[in-house]
C-alpha positions in Angstrom: 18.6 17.8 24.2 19.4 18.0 20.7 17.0 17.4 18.0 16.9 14.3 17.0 16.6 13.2 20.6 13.1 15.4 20.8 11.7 13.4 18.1 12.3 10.2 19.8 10.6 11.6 23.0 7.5 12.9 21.1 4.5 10.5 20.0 4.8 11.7 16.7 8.4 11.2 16.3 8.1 7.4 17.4 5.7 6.5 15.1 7.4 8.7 12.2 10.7 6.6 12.9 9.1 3.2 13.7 6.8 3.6 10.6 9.7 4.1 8.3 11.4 1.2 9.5 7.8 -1.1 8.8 7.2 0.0 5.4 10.6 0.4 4.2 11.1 -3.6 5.2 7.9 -4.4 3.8 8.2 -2.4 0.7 11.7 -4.0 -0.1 10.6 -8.0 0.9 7.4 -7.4 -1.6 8.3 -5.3 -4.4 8.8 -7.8 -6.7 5.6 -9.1 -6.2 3.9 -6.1 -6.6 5.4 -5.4 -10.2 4.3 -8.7 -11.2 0.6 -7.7 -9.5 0.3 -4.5 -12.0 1.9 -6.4 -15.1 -1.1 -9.2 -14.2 -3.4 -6.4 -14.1 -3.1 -4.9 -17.5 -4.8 -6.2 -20.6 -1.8 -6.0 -22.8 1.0 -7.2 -20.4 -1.3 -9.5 -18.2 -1.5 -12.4 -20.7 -0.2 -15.8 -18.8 0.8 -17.1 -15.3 2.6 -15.2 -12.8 5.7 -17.2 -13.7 5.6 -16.8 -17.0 5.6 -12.9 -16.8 8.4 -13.2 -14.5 10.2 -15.4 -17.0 9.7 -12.7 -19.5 10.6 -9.6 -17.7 13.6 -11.0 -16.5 14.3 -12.3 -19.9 13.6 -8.9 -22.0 14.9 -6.3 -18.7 16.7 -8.3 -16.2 15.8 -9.0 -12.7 16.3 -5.4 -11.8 13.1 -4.4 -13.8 11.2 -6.0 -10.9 12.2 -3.1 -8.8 11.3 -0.2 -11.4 9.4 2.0 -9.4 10.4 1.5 -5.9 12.4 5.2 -5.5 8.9 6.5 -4.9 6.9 4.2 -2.4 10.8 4.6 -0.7 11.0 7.9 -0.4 7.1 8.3 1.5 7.0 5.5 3.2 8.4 6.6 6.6 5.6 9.5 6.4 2.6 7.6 4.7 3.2 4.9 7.7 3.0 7.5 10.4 0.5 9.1 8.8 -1.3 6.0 9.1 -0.7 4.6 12.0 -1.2 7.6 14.5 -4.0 8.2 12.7 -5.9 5.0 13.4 -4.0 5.1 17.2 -6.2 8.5 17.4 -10.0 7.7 16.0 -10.3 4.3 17.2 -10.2 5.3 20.4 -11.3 9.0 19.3 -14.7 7.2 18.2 -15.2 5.1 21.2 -15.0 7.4 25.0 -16.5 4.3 26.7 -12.8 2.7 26.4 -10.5 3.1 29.7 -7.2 4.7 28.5 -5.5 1.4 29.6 -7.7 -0.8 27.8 -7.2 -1.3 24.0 -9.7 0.1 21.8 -13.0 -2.1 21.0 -13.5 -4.0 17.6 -15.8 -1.0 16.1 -13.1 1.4 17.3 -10.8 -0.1 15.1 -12.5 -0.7 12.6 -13.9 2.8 12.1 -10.2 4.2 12.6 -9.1 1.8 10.3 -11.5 3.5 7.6 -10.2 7.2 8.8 -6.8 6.1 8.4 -7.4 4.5 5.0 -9.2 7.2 3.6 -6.7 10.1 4.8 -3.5 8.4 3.7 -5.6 8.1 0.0 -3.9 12.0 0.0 -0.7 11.1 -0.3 -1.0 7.2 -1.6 -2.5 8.2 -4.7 0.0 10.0 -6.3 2.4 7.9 -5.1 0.5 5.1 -6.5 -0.1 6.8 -10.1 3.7 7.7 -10.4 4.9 3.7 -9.4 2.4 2.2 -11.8 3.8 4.6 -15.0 7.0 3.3 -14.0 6.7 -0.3 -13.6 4.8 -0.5 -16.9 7.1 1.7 -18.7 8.6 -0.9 -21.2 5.9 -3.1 -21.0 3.5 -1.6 -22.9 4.5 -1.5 -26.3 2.0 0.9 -27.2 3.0 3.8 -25.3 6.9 3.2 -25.9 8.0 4.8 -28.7 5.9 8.3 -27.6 7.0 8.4 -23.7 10.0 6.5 -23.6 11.8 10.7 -23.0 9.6 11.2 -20.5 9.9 8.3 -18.1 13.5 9.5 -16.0 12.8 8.1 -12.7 9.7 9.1 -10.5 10.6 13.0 -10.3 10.9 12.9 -14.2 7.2 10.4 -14.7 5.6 13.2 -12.3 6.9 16.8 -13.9 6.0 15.4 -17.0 2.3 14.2 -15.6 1.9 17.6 -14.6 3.3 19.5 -17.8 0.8 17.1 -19.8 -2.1 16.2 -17.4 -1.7 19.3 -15.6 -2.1 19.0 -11.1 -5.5 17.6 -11.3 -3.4 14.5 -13.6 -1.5 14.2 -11.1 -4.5 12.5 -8.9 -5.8 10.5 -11.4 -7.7 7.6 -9.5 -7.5 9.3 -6.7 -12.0 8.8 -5.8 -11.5 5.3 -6.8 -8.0 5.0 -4.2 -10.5 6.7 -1.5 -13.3 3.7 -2.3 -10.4 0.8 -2.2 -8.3 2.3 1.0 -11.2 3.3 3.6 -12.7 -0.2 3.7 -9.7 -2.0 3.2 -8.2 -0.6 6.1 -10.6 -1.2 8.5 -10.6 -4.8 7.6 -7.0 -4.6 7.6 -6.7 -3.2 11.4 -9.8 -5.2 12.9 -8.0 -8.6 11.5 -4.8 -7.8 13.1 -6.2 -6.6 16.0 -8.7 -9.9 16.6 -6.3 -12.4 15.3 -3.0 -11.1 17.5 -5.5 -11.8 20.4 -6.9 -15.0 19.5 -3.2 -16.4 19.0 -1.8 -14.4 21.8 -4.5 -14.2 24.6 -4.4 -10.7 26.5 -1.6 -9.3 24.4 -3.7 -6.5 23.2 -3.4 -4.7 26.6 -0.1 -6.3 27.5 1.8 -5.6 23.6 3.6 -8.4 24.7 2.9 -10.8 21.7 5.7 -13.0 20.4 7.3 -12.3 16.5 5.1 -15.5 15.3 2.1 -14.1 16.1 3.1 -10.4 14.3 3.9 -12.3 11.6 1.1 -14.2 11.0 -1.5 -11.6 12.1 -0.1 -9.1 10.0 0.1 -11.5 7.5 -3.3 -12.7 7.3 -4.7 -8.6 7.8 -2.9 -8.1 4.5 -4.7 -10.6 3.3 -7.8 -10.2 4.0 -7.9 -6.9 3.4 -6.7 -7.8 -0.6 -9.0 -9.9 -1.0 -12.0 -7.4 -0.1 -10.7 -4.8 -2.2 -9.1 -6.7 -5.3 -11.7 -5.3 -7.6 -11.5 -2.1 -7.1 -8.0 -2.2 -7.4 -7.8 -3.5 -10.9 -10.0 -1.1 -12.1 -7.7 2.1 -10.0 -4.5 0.5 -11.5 -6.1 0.5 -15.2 -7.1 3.7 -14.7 -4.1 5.2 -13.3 -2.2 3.5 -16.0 -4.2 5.7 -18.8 -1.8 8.9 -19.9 -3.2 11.3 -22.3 -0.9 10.0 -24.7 -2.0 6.4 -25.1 -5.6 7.0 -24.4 -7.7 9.2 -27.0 -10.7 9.6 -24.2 -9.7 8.3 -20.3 -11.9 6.2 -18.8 -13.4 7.0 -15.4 -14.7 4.6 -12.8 -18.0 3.4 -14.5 -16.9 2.8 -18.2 -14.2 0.6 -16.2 -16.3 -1.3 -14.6 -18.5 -2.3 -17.3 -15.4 -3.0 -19.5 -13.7 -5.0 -16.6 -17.3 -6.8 -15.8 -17.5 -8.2 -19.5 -15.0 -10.5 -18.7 -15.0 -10.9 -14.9 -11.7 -13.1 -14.8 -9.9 -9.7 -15.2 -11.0 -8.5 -11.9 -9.4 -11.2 -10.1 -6.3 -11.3 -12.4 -3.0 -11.5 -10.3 -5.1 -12.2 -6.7 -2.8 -14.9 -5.9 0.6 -13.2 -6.9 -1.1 -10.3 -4.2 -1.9 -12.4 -2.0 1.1 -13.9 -1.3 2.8 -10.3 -1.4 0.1 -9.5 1.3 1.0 -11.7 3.7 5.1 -11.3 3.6 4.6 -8.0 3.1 2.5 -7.3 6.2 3.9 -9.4 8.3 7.6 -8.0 8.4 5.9 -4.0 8.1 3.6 -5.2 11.4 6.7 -6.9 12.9 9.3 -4.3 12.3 6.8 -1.5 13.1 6.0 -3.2 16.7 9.6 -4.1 17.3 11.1 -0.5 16.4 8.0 0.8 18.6 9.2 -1.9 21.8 12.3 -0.8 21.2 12.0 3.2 21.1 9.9 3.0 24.5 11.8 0.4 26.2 14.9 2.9 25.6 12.8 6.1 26.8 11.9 4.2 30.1 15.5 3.5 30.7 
């Protein structure tokens, strides 16, 4: 048995591979969107309709400047999915003994290992998250241009130079407020999928026999509704991850960002519907691919 073989026998190895293959698909069918989310988000670049800052980064950089960034949710994504969804396998059931081992795990189960899962993937996310926002506001922000524009070389070159400048703790900047968005989010995210693939698929839950439709539009409406919950406090981590020593004489933490964001509350809201609809393609094809490269990985163990 060589290698490569052992890690599609192992439990880990499954949900390493089958991750991958979710949040690759779902990184790639929504990344456009999700530019247009940060650009929405920003006080200097977040001026107009969704279509109108699409009009005008396509006009000024080309339709290719809607997938700045993407090199560095790519390149962790097969882990970070793992990560996440072995995790919340392990605690909802972990923090519920009552459950059979055939059953699937009750409501609070998953919520709870949602929350664990959201809050330990916050470790890797947030720098991932810090480096993708330099990048996809990186000739946007007129400001800043002219005194980073020889640092930003792709996502290895936006990180050495956070850490020659910020130093390692720069590196994590956002990270408490990452913690605060990802831990509830998730466990909405999980229970939704979890409740709605039963109410449109009765008994698939202990069966994991649900058709694509209902993957799709669970995952879909998880993503969501966990957005929605946690839209707030994601304005206020992308402003603040979006601060570099060099365009900011004092950074703002958590609280000063707040009251800032609060004084006008339309800002903490800004670009909802652009995630929104990111939320629901995205999550539906990562919940559909992951499930389908999970079938498929078991179904060709068995045989």
């Amino acid at each position: 048995m060589d290698i490569w073989e052992k890690i599609l026998t192992s439990g880990w190895g499954k949900e390493f591979v089958a991750g991958g293959f979710g949040g690759t698909s779902g990184v790639v069918a929504g990344y456009p969107l999700d530019t247009l989310r940060i650009l929405q988000q920003q006080q200097h670049t977040g001026k107009g309709s969704a279509i109108s800052i699409l009009r005008r980064v396509l006009a000024n950089e080309g339709p290719f400047a809607l997938y700045k960034g993407m090199a560095a949710p790519l390149a962790s994504v097969a882990f970070q999915n793992a990560i996440v969804f072995k995790t919340y396998a392990t605690l909802s059931r972990a923090v519920d003994t009552n459950v059979q081992a055939g059953d699937p795990p009750s409501y609070t189960g998953v919520t709870l290992g949602g929350i664990g899962a959201g809050v330990i993937q916050s470790v890797i996310i947030s720098p991932i998250e810090l480096v993708k926002i330099r990048l996809q506001l990186h000739s946007n922000n007129a400001h800043d241009k002219t005194k980073q524009s020889g640092n930003y070389k792709g996502p290895a070159g936006i990180a050495r130079s956070i850490i020659r400048t910020e130093g390692w703790r720069g590196i994590y900047r956002g990270f408490t407020i990452t913690v605060l968005r990802d831990g509830p989010s998730h466990g909405v995210y999980f229970w939704t999928y979890e409740y709605m693939r039963e109410k449109l698929h009765q008994g698939c839950r202990k069966t994991g026999q649900e058709s694509f439709r209902t993957m799709l539009t669970a995952g879909g409406l998880a993503g969501v509704a966990s957005w929605i919950c946690c839209y707030p406090l994601d304005v206020i981590k992308t402003r603040i991850q979006a601060q570099s020593n060099s365009s900011q004489g004092k950074s703002m933490g958590i609280g000063e960002c707040f009251k800032r964001s609060i004084k006008d509350s339309s800002i903490l809201w800004r670009g909802l519907g652009t995630t929104v609809a990111r939320a629901f393609i995205v999550n539906g094809v990562t919940f559909t691919a992951y499930e389908t490269a999970l079938r498929c990985l078991v179904n060709d163990n068995s045989s």
